[in-house]
C-alpha positions, 0 to 999 in steps of 0.5 A, spaced: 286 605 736 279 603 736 278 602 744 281 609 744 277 611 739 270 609 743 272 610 750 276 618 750 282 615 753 289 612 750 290 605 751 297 602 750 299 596 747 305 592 750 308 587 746 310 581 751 314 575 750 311 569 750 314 567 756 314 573 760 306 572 758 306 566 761 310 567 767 305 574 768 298 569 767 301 564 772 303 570 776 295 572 777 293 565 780 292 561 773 295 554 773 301 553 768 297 548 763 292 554 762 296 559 762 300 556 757 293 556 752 292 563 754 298 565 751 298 560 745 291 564 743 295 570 743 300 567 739 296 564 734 293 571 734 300 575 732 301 571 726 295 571 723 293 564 725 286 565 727 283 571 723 278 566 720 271 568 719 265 564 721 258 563 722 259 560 730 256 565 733 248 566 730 249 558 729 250 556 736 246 563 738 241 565 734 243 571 733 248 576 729 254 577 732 256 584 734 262 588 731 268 589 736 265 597 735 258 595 737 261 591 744 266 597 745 260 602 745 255 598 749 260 598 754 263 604 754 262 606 761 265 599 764 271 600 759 273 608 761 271 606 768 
């Protein structure tokens, strides 16, 4: 909803198994070991499991990080291509 809401334009979501995931990632020339990280990250997104909070990006940055709206924002033209 957000990216919709910032660049004009609809944006679908479609839920994937993590197998037909994979098979897709591996599909756009990404060895199967790292494929199968990236879908764990989707995975572990779905159920919750990485919905920490934490001072990572100032610390290592020294900066704030930005929200998702403020990237979205300073992206917008790239984004609504």
């Amino acid at each position: 909803a957000l990216v919709s809401e910032v660049t004009g334009k609809p944006l679908e979501v479609i839920q994937l198994p993590d197998e037909a995931l994979t098979e897709g990632v591996k599909a756009a020339g990404v060895p199967e070991e790292f494929a199968r990280v990236i879908v764990s990250f989707d995975a572990n997104t779905r159920s919750g499991r990485i919905s920490m909070v934490t001072d990572a990006i100032e610390t290592l940055s020294g900066r704030k990080p930005k929200s998702l709206k403020q990237f979205l924002e300073a992206n917008k033209a790239a984004l609504a291509g």
